[in-house]
C-alpha positions as CSV (number, residue, x, y, z in Angstrom):
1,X,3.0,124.4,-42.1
2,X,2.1,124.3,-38.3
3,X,0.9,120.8,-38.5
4,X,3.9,119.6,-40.5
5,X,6.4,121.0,-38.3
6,X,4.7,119.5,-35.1
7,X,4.8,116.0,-37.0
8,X,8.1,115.5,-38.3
9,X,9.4,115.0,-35.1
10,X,7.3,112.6,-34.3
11,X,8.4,110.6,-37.7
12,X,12.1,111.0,-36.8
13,X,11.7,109.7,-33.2
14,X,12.0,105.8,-32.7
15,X,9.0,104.1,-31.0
16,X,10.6,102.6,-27.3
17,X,9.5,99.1,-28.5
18,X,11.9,99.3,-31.5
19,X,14.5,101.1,-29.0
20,X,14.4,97.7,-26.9
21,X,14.5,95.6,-29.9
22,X,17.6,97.4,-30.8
23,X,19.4,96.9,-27.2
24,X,18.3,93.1,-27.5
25,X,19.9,92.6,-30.9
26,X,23.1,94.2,-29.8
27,X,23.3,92.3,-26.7
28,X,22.7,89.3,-28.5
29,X,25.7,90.1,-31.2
30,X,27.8,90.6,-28.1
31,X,27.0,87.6,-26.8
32,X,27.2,85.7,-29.6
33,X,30.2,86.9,-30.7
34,X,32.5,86.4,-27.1
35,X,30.2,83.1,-25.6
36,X,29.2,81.7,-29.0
37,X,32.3,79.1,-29.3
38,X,32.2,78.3,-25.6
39,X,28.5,77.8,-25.7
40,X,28.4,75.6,-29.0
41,X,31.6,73.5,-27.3
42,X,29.4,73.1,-24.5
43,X,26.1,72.2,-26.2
44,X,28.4,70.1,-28.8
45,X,29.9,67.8,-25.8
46,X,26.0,67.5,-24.0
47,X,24.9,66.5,-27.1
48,X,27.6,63.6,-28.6
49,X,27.7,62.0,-25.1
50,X,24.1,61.9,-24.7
51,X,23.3,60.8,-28.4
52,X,26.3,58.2,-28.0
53,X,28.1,60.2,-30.8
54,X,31.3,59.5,-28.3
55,X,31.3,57.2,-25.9
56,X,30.2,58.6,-22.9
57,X,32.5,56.2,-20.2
58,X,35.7,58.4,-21.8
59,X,33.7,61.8,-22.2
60,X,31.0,61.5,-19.7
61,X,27.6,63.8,-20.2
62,X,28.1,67.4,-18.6
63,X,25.0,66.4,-16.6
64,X,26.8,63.6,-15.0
65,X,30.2,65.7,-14.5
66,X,28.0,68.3,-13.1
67,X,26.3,65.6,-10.6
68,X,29.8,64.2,-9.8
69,X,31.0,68.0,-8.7
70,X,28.0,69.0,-6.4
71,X,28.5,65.5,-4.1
72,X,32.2,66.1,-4.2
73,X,31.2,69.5,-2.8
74,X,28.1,68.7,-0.9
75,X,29.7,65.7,1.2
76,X,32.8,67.5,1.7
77,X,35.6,65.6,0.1
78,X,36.4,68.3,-2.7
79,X,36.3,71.1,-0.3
80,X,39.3,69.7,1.6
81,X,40.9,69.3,-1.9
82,X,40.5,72.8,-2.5
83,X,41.6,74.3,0.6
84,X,44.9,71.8,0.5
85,X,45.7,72.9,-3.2
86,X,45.1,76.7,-2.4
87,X,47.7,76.2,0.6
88,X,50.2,75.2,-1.5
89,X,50.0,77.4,-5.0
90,X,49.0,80.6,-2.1
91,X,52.0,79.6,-0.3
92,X,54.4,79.5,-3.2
93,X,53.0,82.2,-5.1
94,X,53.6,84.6,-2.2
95,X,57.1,83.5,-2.0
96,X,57.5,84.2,-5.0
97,X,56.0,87.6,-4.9
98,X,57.9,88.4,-2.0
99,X,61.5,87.9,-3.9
100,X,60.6,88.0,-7.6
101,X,59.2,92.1,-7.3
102,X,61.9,93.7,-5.1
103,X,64.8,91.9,-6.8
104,X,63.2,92.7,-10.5
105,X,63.3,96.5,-9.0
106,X,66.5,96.2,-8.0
107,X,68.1,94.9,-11.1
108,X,65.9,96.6,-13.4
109,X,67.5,99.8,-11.6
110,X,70.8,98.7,-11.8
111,X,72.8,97.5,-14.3
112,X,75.1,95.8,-13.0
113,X,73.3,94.0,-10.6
114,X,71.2,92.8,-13.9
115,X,74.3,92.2,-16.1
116,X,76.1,89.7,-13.6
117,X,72.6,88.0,-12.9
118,X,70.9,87.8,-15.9
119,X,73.1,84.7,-17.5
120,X,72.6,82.2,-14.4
121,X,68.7,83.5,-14.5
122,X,68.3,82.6,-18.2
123,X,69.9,79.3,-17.8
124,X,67.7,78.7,-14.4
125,X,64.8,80.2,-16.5
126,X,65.2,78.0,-19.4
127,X,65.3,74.1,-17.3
128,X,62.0,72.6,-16.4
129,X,60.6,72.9,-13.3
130,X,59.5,69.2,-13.9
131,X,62.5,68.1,-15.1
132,X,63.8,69.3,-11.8
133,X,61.2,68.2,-9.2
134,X,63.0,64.6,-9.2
135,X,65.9,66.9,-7.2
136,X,63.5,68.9,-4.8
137,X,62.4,65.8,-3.9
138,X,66.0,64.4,-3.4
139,X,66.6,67.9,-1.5
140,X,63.4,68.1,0.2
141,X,61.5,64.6,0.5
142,X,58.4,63.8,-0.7
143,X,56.7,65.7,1.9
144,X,55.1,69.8,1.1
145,X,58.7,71.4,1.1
146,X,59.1,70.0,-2.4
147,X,55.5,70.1,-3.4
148,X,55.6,73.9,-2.4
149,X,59.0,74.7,-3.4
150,X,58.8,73.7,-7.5
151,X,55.5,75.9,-8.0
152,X,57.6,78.7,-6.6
153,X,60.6,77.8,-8.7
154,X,58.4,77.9,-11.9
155,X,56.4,80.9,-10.8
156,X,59.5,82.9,-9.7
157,X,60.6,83.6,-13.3
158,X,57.3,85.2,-15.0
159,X,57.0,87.6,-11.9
160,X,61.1,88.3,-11.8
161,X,61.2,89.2,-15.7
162,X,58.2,90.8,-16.0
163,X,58.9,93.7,-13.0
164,X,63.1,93.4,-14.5
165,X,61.0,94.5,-18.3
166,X,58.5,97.1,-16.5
167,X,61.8,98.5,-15.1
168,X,63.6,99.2,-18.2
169,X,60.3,100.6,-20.1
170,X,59.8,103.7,-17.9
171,X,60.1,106.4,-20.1
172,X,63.6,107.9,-19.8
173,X,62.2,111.6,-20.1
174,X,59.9,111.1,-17.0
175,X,62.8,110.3,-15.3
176,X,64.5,112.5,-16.6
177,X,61.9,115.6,-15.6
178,X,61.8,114.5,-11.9
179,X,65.1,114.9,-11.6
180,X,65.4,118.7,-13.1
181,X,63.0,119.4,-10.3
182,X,65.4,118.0,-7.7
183,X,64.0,115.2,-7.3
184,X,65.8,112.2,-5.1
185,X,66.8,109.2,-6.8
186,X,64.3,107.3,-4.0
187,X,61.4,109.8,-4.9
188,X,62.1,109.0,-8.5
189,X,61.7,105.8,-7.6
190,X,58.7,105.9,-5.7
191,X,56.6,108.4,-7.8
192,X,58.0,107.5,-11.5
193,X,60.0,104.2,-11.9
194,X,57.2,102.0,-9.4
195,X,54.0,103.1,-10.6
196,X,55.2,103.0,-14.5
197,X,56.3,99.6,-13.6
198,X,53.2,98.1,-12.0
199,X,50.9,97.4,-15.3
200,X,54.4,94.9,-16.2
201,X,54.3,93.6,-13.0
202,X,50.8,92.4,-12.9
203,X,51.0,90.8,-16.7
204,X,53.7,88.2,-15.0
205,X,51.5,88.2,-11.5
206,X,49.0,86.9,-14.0
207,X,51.1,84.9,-15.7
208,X,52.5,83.1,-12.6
209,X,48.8,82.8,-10.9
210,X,48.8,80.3,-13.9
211,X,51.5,79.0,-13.6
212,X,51.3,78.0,-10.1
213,X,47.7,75.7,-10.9
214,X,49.4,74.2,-14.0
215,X,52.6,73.0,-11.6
216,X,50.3,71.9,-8.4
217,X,48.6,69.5,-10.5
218,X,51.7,68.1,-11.7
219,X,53.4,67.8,-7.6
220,X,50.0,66.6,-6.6
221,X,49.8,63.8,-8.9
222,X,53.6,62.6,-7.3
223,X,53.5,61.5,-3.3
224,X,50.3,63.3,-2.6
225,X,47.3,62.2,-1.1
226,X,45.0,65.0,-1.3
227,X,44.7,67.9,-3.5
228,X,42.5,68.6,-6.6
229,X,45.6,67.4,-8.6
230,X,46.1,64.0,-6.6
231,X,41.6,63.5,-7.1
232,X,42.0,63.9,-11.1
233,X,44.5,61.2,-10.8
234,X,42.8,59.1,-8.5
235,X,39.4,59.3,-10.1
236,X,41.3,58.6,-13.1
237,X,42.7,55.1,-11.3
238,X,39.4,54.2,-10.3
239,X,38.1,54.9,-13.7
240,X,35.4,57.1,-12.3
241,X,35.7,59.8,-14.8
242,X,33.0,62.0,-14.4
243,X,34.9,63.0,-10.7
244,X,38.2,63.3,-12.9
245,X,36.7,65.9,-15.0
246,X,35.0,67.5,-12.0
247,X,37.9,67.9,-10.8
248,X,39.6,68.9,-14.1
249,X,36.7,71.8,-14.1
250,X,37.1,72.8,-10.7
251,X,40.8,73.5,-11.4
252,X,40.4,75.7,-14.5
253,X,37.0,77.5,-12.5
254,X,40.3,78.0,-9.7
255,X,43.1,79.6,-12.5
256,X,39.8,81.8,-14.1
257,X,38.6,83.0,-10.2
258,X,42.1,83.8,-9.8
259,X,43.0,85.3,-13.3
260,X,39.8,87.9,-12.1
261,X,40.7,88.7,-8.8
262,X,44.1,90.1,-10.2
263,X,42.4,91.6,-12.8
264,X,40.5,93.6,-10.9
265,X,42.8,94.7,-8.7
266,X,45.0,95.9,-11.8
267,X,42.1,97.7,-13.0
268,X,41.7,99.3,-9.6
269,X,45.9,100.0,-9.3
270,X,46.4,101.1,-12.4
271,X,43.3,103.3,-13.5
272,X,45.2,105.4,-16.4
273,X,46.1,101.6,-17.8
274,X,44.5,99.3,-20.4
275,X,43.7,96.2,-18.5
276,X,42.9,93.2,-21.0
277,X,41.2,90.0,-19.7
């Protein structure tokens, strides 16, 4: 009886090799089953332009693209893309920070204000941004003011509703419970209506960070001449199209740095929230 009740521990406990094994196959299933559509994309595209499946002069090896990228980088050329294109989305996006969050709180809090605003915003909301850079560039020239001033008009809107719809969510009875303790209407601002609004606010921070590379390529494509934008379209002239996708790549590796920057600093913001990549 000794010897049996010394052993069946031993049968019960897993060896560390099959405890590894375990960990393996798990990571692999997670990996598989978030990377495994990218991955086969990727290995699908490497594969048809390299067996001639496609033909590679419109959809160039990834090898080649790849290539095409690092002397872009290396000699320089795409770096001064870069920093030109960041100027302008980091310039509009700030602007429209600046006065999309504090006029959301404000209307969001009163309303009135949101009432006698809301109809011209809708109807400002609702017309292209591209259908109205041909009158920036009436307004403004060809120059940056209009380049800079229609990613802000389409990245005003996402930020301005989104902080006008974390607004209205606050739970009434929270607000209601800071003011039975006494409460001021700015403390209830401050320590209930703000920080129940900021998980809203950074879904349309996120959603204008988009916004704002979607729109630069389009202004850089019209009167520029420099910009990641203006090099897809150039390359694309010059029919050198493994620097047009470079490019093309470079700008979504820009939206997805800048996608994770603000999702880390939700995650860091608002602890007691959900953040979803």
């Amino acid at each position: 009886m000794a010897l049996q009740s010394l052993d069946a521990p031993l049968e019960g406990r897993s060896s560390p090799g099959a405890a590894i094994r375990r960990r393996v196959r798990a990571g692999a299933r997670g990996f598989a089953s978030r990377w495994g559509l990218l991955t086969g994309f990727v290995v699908l595209w490497q594969v048809s332009a390299t067996q001639g499946w496609v033909n590679p002069a419109v959809f160039p090896p990834l090898d080649s693209i790849a290539a095409a990228l690092w002397k872009g980088l290396a000699s320089g050329a795409l770096l001064d893309d870069i920093a030109i294109s960041l100027q302008r989305s980091g310039i509009a996006f700030a602007a429209a920070v600046a006065l999309g969050i504090p006029l959301g709180l404000f209307m969001g809090q009163i309303a009135a204000v949101e009432r006698a605003l809301d109809p011209i915003l809708q109807l400002f909301r609702q017309t292209s941004a591209l259908a109205l850079y041909p009158v920036f560039i009436l307004l403004l020239g060809l120059g940056e003011a209009s380049k800079v001033f229609v990613i802000f008009w389409a990245t005003l809107f996402p930020i301005l509703l989104a902080t006008i719809g974390g607004v209205k969510q606050v739970d009434r009875k929270l607000i209601e419970m800071a003011r039975t303790f006494g409460a001021s209407r700015l403390t209830v601002f401050r320590r209930v209506v703000l920080p129940a609004s900021v998980p809203a606010i950074f879904v349309g921070l996120r959603l204008s960070a988009t916004t704002a590379l979607l729109l630069l390529i389009a202004a850089e494509m019209i009167g520029a001449n420099k910009g990641v934008g203006f090099q897809v379209m150039n390359a694309q002239y010059n029919f050198q199209i493994p620097l047009m996708f470079a490019a093309i790549f470079l700008l979504a590796g820009l939206g997805l740095a800048a996608n994770l920057i603000l999702v880390l600093l939700q995650r860091r913001l608002c602890r007691w929230a959900d953040v979803q990549r």
